[in-house]
N, C-alpha and C positions, 0 to 999 in steps of 0.2 A: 153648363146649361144642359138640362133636359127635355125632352120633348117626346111624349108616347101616346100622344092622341092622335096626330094626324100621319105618323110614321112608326117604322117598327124600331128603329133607333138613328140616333145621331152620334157624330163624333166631337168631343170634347178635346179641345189642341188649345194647350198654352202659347204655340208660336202665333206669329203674323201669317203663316201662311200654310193652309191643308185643304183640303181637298173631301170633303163628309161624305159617305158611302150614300149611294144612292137608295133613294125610299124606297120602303115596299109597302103597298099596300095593304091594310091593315086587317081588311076582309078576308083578304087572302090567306094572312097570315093566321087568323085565327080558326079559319075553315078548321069544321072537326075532320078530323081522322084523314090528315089531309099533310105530308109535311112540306116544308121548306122549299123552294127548286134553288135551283145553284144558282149563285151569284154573283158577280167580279165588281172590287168596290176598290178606289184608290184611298190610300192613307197615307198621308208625309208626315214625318217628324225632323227636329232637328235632336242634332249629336246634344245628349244632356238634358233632353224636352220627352214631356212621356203624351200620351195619346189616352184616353180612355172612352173606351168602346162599351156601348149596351147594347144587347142583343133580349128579344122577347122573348124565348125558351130557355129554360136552365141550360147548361153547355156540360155536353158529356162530353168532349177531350179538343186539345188545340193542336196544332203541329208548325212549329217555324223552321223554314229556311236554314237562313245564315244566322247562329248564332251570336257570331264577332260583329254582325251589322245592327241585329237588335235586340231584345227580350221580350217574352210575353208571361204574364202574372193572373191570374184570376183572383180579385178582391170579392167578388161573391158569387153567385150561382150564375147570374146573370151580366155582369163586366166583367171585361178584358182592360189590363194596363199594359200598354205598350213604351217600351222606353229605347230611344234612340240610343247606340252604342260608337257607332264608327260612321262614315260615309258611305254611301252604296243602296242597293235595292234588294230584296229579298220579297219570300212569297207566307202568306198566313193563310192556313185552314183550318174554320172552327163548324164540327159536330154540336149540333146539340140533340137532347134528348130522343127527339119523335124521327130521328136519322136526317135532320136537313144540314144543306153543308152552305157554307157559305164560303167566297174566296178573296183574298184583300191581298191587293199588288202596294209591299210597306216601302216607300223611299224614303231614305236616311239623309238627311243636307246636313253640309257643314254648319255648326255651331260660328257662325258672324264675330259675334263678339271673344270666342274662345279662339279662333282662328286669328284676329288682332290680335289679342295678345300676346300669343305664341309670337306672330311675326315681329311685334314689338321685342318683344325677349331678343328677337335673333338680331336684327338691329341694331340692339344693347349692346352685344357680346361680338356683334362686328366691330364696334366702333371703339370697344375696349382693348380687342386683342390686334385688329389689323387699324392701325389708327391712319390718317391722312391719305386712305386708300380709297379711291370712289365705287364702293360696293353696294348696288339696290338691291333688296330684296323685297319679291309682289309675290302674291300666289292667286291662284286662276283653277276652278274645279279640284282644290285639295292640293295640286301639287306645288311647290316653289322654285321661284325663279330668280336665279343671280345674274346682274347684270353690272356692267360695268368696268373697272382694269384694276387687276390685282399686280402690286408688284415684282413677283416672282414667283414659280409655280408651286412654291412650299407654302406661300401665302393663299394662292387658288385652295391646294389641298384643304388647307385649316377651313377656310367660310365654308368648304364642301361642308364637310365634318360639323361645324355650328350649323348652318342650315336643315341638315340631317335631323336634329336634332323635333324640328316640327313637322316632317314628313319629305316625303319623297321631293331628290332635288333634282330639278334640270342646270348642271354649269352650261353660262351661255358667255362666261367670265371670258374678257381678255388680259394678256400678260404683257409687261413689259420684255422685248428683245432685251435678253440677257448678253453680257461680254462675252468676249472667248472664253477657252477653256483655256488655263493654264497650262505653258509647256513644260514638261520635266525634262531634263537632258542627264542621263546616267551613262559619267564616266567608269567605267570597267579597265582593269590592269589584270591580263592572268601574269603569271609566272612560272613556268614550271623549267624545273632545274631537274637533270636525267642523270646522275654518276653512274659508272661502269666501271671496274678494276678486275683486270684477271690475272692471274699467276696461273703456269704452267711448266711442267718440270717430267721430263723422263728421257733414258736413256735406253737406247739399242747398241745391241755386238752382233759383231758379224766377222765371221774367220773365211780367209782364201786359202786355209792351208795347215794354220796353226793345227797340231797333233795330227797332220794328215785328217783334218775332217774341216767340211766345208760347209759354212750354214750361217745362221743368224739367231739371236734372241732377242724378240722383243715381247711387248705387255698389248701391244695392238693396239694401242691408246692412238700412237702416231706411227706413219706409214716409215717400216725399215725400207733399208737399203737391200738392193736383190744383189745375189749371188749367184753367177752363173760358169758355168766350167768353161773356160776358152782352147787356143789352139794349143797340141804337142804338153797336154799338161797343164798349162798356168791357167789362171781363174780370172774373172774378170768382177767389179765391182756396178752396180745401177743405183743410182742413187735419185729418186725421181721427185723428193720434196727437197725447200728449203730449210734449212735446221739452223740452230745457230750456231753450233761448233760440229766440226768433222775432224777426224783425227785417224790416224791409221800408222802401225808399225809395220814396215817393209820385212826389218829380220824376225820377227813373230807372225805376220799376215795375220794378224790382229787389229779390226779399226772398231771404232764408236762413233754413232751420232747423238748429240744433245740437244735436248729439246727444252731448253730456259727460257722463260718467258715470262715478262711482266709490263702490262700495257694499260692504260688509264684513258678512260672517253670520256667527256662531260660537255651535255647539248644544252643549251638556254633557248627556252622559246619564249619570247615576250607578245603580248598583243592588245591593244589598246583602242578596243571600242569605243566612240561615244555612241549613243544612241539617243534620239529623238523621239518622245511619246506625248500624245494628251493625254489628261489627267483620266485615270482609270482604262485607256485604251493599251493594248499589247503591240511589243513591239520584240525583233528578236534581230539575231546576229550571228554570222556563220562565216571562219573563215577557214577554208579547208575542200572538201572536193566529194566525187562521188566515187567511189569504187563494184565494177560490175560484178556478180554471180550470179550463179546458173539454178533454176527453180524449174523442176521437172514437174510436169502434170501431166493429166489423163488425157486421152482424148474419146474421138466416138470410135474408131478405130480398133483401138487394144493399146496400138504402139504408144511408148510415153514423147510427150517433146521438150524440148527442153530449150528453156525461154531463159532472158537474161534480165534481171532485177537491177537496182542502183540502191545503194545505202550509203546514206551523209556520212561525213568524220571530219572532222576538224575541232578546232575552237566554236563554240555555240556557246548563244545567249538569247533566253527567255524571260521577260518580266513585265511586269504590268506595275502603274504606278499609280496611287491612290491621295490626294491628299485631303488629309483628316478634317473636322473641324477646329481644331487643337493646333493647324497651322504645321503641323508635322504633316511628312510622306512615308505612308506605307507601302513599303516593297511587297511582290510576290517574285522573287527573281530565285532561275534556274541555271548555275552552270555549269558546264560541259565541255570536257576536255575528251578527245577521243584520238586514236590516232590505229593506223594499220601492224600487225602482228604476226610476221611471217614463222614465228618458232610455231607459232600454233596452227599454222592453216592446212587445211583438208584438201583433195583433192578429187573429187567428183564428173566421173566418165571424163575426164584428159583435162578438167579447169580444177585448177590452185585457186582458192577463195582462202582468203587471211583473216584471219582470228582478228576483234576488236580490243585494244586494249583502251578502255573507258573511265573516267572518272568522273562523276557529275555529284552537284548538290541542290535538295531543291529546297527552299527555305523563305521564313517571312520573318521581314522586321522592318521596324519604324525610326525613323530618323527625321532629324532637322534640316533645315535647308542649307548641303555645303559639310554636312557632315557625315563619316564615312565609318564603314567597317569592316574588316579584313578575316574571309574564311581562310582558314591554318586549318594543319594538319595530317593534311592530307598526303601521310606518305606511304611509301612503297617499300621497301626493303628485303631482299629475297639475297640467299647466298647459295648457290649451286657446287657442289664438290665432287668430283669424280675420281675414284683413287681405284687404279687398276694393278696388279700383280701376277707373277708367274707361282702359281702354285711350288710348295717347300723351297724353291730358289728365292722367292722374295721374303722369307721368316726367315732368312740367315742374319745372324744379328753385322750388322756394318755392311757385308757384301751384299747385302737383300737389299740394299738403297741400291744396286745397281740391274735388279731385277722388277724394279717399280716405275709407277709414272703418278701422276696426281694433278689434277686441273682444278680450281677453285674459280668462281666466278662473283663477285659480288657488284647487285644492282642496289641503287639508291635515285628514289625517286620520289618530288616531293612537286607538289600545286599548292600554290596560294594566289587565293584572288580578292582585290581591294574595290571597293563598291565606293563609289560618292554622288548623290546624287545632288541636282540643283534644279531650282524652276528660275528658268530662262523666257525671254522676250524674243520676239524676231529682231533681224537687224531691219532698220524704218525705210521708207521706202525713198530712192534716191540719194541713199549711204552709201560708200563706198564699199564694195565687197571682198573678202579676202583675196590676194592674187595668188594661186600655184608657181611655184619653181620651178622649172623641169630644165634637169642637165644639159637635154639638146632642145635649140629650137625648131620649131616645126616649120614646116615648108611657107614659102609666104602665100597671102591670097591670089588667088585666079581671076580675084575682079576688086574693084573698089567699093561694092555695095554691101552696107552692111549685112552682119549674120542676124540680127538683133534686130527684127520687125515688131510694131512698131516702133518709132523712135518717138514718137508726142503721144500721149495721153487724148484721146476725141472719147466723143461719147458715144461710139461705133465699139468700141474695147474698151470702154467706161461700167463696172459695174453700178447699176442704181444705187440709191443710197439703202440705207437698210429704215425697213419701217417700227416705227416708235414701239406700237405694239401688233400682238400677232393671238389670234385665239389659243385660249389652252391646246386643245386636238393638235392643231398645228405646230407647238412647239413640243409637247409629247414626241409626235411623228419625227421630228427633225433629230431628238435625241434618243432614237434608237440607234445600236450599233449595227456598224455597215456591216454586209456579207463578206465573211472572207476571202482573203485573195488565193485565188489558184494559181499558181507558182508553175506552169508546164518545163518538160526535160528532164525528170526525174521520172521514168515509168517502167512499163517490161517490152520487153523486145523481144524476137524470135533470134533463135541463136543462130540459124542458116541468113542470118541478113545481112549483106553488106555494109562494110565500113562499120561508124563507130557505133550505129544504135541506138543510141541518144547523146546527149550534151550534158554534162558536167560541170559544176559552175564552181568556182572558187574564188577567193579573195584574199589577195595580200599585202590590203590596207592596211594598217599598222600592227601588222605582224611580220616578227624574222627567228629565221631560224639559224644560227651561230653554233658549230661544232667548231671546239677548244683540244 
C-alpha cells in the first residue's frame, strides 16, 4: 500500500507487526527552498521480511548501522528496501537531494515460524541421539533453553552441541549421580641384585740384616712392614696390617708379607608395593629415607651461611592410572631405584655429602586387567683394575712378580621391576577385615571401652543418602582434581641448629635388604 496525499510516506511491512514512520506534513514538505528537518521514525521487521520505504525527494545516499542485523537497497530514486538479517536493533540515515535527513531506529525480531523449526530440528536430533532421556528444549528472546535430566555428563555435553546448533544455549540440564570411580591397585616387585668380586695380590720384603743392609720393598699398593734398628745391634720388625701370610728367615733376616685376596659380596633387595589409586588420579611410593647436605647461600651481610637441605633415596614409585574405553588400563608409571654412594662423595667446609647412585624409568603402557610387564635391563657392570709396580725391579721376567701388586674389582649390577595392575572393589562394609601378626603381643588395654567409637550406625554418623540427580555445574565442580598434598619435614634448616633439623621418613614395608 501506498499513500502520498495526505502524508509524505508510509511503510509497507509484510509481517503482522511494524510500527510506520510518523507523518510529515505535506505542506511542509513541499515548502520551496525549504529542506527536510530531522526526524526519528520506528521500523520493525522480522529475520527473512523486508520493509519498503518511500520517501518524497530523490535520496542522495543512505548509511546503516549494523550490517549482520539488516540491509538496506534502493529500488528507485525514491524507495528504500530494507531486509531483516538477524535479531537485534540497528540505526538508518537517509539524505536526500535538497540536504534533509531523516532518522529510523530498525528492530529486527525473530522470524516465529523460522525459530519453530529450528527448535523442532533440535528436538528431532535429541530424541534420535539421547533417546529415553527427558530433554526440553524452549527458546525465549533468541536464546535456548535445555531443561530437564540427562544421563551422564557426555550426554549433557552432546544436547549442548545440538542445541548449539540454533543459537545460543543456556544448560540448565541436570545429570544423573554417576558411580564411583573405579579402583586400580598396582602391584610393583623391584629386584635388584648387587654382585661384587675382588682379587688382590702383592708382595713386600723387608731385611733385618740380610747383606748388612736394612730396609723394605714394597709397590705401596699395601702398607709394609716397618723396620727399625733396635738395642746392641739387632733390628726389630713392625708389622701394623693384617696380611695373609707372613713369613721371615731367622738365618738370612729375610721376611715377606703377602697380600692374597679374593672375596665375593652379593646384596638382594626386594620390595613389594601395592599401591592404591582412582582411575586417572596419582599415586606414589617411597621406601627409603632422607639424607642431609649443606647449601651455602648469601646473605645481607657479605658472610655466606650454610643451611642444611634433605634429599629422598630409596625405592620410589610414580604412576597414575587411566582406564581406556577399550576396558584396558593405561599406565604412566615411573620407577626409581636410588641408594647412597660414598666412593663418590665430596666434602664441603668439614660435611661429607655422598654421591647418588640412581636408576629410574619413566614409561607408558597399556594393559588388561591382571596383566603384567617386566622392565629388564637395567644393568651395571663396571671392572676396576689397579696394577702397581717398582720401576726395572718389577720388568724382571719371573722375579718381577715379586716386585708387583694388582687389585681387580668387578661390580655387577642389575634392576628389574614387574608391574601388574588390577581394578579392585573395596572390602563391603561389616566384612571381616584382614588381621596383622605380630611376633610380640602388645601390652593389654588399660580399660574395657572400646577403641572403635561408634559401635551402631545412628543417623548422628549416618551419611545422607546420595541424590538421584545433581546439576551439571555441580557435578563439573565435584570432578575437579584435589590440590596437592604437602608432605611437611623434608625442608632447609640452619646448620648452627640444634639436634636433628628435621624428620626423615622411611619405610620398610615390604622391603629387605639380605647381604649373602
Amino acid at each position: 500500500m501506498r499513500a502520498r496525499a495526505a502524508i509524505t510516506f508510509a511503510c509497507v511491512c509484510t509481517l503482522p507487526f511494524f510500527l510506520c514512520a510518523a507523518p510529515i506534513n505535506a505542506q511542509t514538505a513541499a515548502a520551496p527552498g525549504a529542506g527536510f528537518q530531522d526526524s526519528s521514525n520506528e521500523l520493525a521487521v522480522g529475520v527473512g521480511k523486508t520493509v519498503l520505504v518511500d520517501t518524497p525527494q530523490p535520496i542522495a545516499r543512505v548509511s546503516l548501522g549494523l550490517g549482520d542485523v539488516a540491509e538496506v537497497s534502493a529500488v528507485s530514486p525514491t524507495e528504500l528496501m530494507i531486509n531483516g538479517k538477524n535479531p537485534g536493533e540497528t540505526s538508518l540515515i537517509v539524505w536526500d537531494i535538497k540536504g534533509g535527513r531523516q532518522f529510523f531506529n530498525v528492530a529486527v525480531h525473530p522470524n516465529m515460524s523460522m525459530a519453530d523449526d529450528a527448535l523442532e530440528g533440535v528436538r528431532r536430533e535429541l530424541r534420535t541421539e539421547l533417546p529415553e532421556q527427558p530433554i526440553h528444549v524452549s527458546m525465549d528472546n533468541g536464546i535456548i533453553y535445555l531443561r530437564g535430566t540427562a544421563k551422564d555428563l557426555d550426554s549433557s555435553n552432546r544436547a549442548v552441541r545440538i542445541a548449539s546448533t540454533a543459537g545460543k544455549v543456556i544448560n540448565l540440564l541436570d545429570v544423573q549421580v554417576p558411580s564411583s570411580d573405579p579402583q586400580i591397585l598396582l602391584k610393583v616387585r623391584f629386584v635388584s641384585v648387587d654382585r661384587t668380586k675382588e682379587q688382590q695380590l702383592g708382595i713386600n720384603l723387608f731385611s733385618t740384616g740380610f747383606g748388612n743392609v736394612l730396609g723394605s720393598v714394597s709397590t705401596g699398593q699395601y702398607t709394609p712392614p716397618t723396620v727399625v734398628a733396635g738395642a746392641a745391634g739387632a733390628s726389630a720388625v713392625s708389622v701394623t696390617t693384617d696380611n695373609n701370610i707372613f713369613g721371615f728367615l731367622p738365618g738370612l733376616n729375610l721376611g715377606e708379607t703377602l697380600e692374597a685376596l679374593e672375596s665375593q659380596e652379593v646384596v638382594q633387595v626386594l620390595a613389594e608395593p601395592n599401591l592404591l589409586a582412582t582411575n586417572g588420579k596419582e599415586a606414589s611410593f617411597l621406601a627409603g629415607g632422607e639424607f642431609p647436605y649443606p647449601v651455602v647461600q648469601g646473605t645481607s651481610s657479605g658472610a655466606p651461611a650454610v643451611t642444611i637441605s634433605y634429599q629422598e633415596y630409596g625405592i620410589r614409585l610414580n604412576f597414575i592410572p587411566t582406564i581406556t574405553p577399550r576396558g584396558t588400563i593405561r599406565l604412566q608409571v615411573a620407577p626409581e631405584v636410588s641408594s647412597l654412594d660414598y666412593t663418590n662423595e665430596v666434602t664441603i667446609s668439614g660435611f661429607t655429602v655422598p654421591g647418588i647412585d640412581d636408576r629410574k624409568v619413566n614409561t607408558e603402557v597399556e594393559l588388561g586387567d591382571g596383566q603384567s610387564f617386566v622392565i629388564g635391563g637395567l644393568l651395571d657392570n663396571t671392572v676396576t683394575q689397579t696394577f702397581d709396580k717398582i720401576p726395572f725391579l718389577g720388568d724382571i721376567p719371573i722375579l718381577g712378580k715379586f716386585f708387583q701388586s694388582i687389585q681387580k674389582t668387578k661390580t655387577n649390577t642389575e634392576l628389574i621391576v614387574i608391574v601388574t595392575p588390577e581394578i579392585v572393589a573395596p572390602i563391603p562394609a561389616g566384612s571381616p577385615t584382614p588381621q596383622l601378626k605380630f611376633p610380640i603381643p602388645f601390652l593389654a588395654s588399660n580399660s574395657n571401652i572400646p577403641m572403635h567409637t561408634p559401635d551402631a550406625k545412628t543417623a548422628a554418623n549416618t551419611l545422607p543418602p546420595a541424590p538421584p540427580t545433581i546439576p551439571v555445574e555441580k557435578l563439573i565442580d565435584s570432578m575437579r582434581p584435589e590440590p596437592p598434598l604437602i608432605i611437611q619435614g623434608a625442608g632447609t634448616f640452619g646448620a648452627g641448629s640444634q639436634g636433628n633439623g628435621g624428620s626423615s621418613s622411611s619405610s620398610t614395608s615390604g622391603a629387605a635388604s639380605t647381604p649373602q
